[in-house]
DRENRO-539588 format. One record per atom (N, C-alpha, C): x, y, z. Coordinates in steps of 0.05 Angstrom, whole numbers, plus 5000, padded with zeros to 4 digits. Example, Ala and Ser with C-alpha at 12.3 -4.5 7.8 and 13.67 -1.06 7.14 Angstrom:
BEGIN
526448865156/524649105156/526449345156/525749555142/527349795143/525850015157/
***
This chain:
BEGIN
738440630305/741140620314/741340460341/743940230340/743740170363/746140290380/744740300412/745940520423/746940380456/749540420454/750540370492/750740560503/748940550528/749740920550/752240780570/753240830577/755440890607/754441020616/755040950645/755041050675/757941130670/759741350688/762141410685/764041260706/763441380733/765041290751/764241080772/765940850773/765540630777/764940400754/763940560734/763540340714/764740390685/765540590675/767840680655/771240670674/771140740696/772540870703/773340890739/775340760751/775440720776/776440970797/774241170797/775241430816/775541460832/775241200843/774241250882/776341430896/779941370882/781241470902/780941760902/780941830885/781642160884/777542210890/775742170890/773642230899/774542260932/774642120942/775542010964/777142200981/779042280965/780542500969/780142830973/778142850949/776543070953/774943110967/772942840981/771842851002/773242931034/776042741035/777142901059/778343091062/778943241035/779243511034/777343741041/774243641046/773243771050/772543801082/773443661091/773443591124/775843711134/777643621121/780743861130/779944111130/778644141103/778344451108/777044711129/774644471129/771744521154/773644451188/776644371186/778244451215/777444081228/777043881211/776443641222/778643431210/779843101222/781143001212/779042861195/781142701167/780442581139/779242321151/777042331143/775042041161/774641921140/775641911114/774341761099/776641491082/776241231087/779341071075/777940961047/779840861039/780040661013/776940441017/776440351043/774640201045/772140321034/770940571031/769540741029/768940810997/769540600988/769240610949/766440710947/765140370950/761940460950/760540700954/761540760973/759941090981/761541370958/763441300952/764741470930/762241470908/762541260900/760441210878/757741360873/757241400903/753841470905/754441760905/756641880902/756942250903/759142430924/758842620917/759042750940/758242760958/755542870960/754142920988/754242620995/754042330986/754342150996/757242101014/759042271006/761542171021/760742341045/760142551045/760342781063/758242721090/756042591085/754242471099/756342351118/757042031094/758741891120/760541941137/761642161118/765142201145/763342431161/761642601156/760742691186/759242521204/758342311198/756542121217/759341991232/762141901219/763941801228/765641981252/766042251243/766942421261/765442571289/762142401291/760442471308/759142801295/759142891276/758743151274/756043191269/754243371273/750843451280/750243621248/751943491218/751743581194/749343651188/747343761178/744143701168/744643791144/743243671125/744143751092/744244081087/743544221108/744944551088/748144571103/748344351119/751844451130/753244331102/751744051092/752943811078/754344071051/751244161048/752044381020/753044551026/754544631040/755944851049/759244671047/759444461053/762144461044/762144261018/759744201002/760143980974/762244230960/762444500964/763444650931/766444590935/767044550969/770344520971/770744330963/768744050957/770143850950/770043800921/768143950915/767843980878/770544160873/771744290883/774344500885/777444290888/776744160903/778344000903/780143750892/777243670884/776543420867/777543580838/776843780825/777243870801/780143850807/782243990818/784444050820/785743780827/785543590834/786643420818/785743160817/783143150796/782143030782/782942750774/785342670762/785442480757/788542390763/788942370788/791542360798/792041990804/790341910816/789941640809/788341490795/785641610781/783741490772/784841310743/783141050742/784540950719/781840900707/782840800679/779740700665/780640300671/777640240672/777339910678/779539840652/780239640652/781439490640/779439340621/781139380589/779139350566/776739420561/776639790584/774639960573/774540040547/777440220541/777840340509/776640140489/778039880491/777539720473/775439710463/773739590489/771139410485/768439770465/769439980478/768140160465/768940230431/771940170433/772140280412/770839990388/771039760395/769639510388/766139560376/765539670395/763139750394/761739960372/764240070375/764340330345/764340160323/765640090312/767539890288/764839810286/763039580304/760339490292/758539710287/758539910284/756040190279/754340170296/755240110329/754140200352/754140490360/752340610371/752940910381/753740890411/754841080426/755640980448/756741260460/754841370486/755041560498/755541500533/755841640551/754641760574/753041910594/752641750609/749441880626/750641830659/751941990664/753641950698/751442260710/751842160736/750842350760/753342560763/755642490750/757142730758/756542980743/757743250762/757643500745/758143520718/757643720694/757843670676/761043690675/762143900678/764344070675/766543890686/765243660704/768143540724/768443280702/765243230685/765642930671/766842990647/766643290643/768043310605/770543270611/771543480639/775243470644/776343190642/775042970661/775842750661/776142590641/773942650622/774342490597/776742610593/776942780586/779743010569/782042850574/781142870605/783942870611/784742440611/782642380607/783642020601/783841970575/783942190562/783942230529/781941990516/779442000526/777541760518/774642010512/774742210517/772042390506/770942350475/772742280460/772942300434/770742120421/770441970439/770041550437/766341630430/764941840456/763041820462/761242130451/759341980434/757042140421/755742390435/756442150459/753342480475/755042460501/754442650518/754742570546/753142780556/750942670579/749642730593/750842780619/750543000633/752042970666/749443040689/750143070705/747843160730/746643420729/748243620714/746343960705/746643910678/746643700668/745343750637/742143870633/740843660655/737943760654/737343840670/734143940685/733943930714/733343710736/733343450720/733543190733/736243020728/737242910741/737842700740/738142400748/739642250740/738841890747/738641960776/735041720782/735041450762/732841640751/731941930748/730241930730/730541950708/728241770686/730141630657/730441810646/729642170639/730342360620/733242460615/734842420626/738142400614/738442130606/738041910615/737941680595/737441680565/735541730572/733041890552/734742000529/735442320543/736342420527/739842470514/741142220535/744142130521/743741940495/740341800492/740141640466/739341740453/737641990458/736742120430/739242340417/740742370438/742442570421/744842390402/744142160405/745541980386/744441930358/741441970357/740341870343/739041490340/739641490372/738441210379/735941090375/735440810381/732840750378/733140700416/731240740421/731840760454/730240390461/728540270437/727839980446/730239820431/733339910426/735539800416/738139890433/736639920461/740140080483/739039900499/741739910510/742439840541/744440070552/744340040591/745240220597/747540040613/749340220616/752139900639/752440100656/753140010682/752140220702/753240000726/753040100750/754840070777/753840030801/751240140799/750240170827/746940140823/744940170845/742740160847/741440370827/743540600831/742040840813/741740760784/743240630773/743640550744/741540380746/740940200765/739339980757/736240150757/734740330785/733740470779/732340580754/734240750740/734640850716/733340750688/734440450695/733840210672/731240230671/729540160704/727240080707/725040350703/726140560708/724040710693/724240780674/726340780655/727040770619/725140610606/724640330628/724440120608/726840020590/728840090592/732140060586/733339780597/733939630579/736239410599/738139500620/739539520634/741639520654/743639320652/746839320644/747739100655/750239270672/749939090702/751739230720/754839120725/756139300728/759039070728/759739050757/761238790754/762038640780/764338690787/766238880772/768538920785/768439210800/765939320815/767139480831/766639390854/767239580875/766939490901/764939280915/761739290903/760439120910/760938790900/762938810883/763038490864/760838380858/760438160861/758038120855/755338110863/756138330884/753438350904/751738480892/752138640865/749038760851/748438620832/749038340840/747138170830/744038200845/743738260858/742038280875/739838420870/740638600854/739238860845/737938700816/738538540809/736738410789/736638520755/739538640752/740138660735/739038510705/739038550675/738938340661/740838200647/743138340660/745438290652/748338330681/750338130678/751938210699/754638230681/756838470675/759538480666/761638450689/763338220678/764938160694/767338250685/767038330657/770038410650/769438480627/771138750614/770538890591/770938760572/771838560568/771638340548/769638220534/768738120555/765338040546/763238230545/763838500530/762038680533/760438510503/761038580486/760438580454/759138250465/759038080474/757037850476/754637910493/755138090516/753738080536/751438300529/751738500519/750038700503/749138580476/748838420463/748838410437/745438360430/745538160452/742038020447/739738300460/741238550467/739338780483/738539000463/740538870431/741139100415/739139020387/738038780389/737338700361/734238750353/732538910384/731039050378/727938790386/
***
């Protein structure tokens, strides 16, 4: 079977604002002002504790990762409650997946987000339906870039895992690829543009259009 994984956010799906949001919700809460702007995508991407790092380094604060985890649950609290207030999906995401179906592609997700926050979101973009498997960050006791949720978003498809590629956003996806042994192709429309070219992708998506050309030669085994 040939099989496409997704990355969720940043590369299905543009969350930054409401991530973003939930991150300075969690600084309001902790009695500090919202340090975190729109400029601050990239770091959305990389998590929570990634946002939380920066806006306490921004607000001068003496955080050390058990303060960091002490306020991630407000912003997982937050972030759930409202979820998808601005997030949109890329443009000619649905399509290019549901495209992908129609040829007897399989086609799941393998995101670092919680499980519980990635099912809502699908739900709630009414696109869950689309995707075979989905792997989240407590699916297993690892997650990306180590390849066993890769791994195991293709086998629960019934994949051939030397007939996937994975499309993905950031270093961690590329990562991921490289210890799968998995293709990678990263897209250029988020915040970095085409700066993860860099990262040496074997593939670069510039637009959900050219998915079905740009995967095709990764799939024929």
């Amino acid at each position: 079977m040939r099989t496409v994984i997704f990355d969720l956010d940043g590369t299905l799906a543009d969350t930054s604002a409401d991530l973003l949001a939930a991150g300075n919700a969690a600084f309001v809460a902790a009695g500090h002002p919202a340090p975190l702007t729109s400029d601050d995508a990239l770091t959305a991407f990389h998590g929570g504790r990634a946002m939380l790092r920066l806006g306490a380094g921004r607000l001068g604060l003496n955080w050390d990762e058990d303060r960091i985890s002490l306020s991630y649950p407000v912003l997982l609290d937050a972030y759930q409650a409202d979820i998808d207030r601005h997030t949109q999906l890329y443009p000619g995401a649905v399509a290019a997946v549901e495209r992908l179906r129609g040829a007897g592609v399989a086609v799941g997700i393998c995101t670092n987000k919680p499980d519980h926050l990635a099912e809502l979101l699908l739900s709630r973009l009414g696109v869950r339906g689309l995707f075979g498997s989905m792997i989240g960050a407590n699916t297993l006791p690892v997650r990306k870039p180590d390849p066993a949720p890769l791994f195991a978003a293709i086998d629960a498809l019934g994949g051939d895992r030397a007939r996937a590629i994975l499309i993905g956003d950031t270093q961690t996806d590329r990562n991921t690829g490289l210890a799968a042994g998995v293709p990678v192709a990263l897209v250029t429309f988020g915040p970095e543009g085409q700066g993860v070219a860099r990262l040496s992708p074997e593939a670069l998506l510039d637009h959900y259009d050219d998915l079905d050309r740009i995967v095709a030669p990764f799939l024929e085994g």
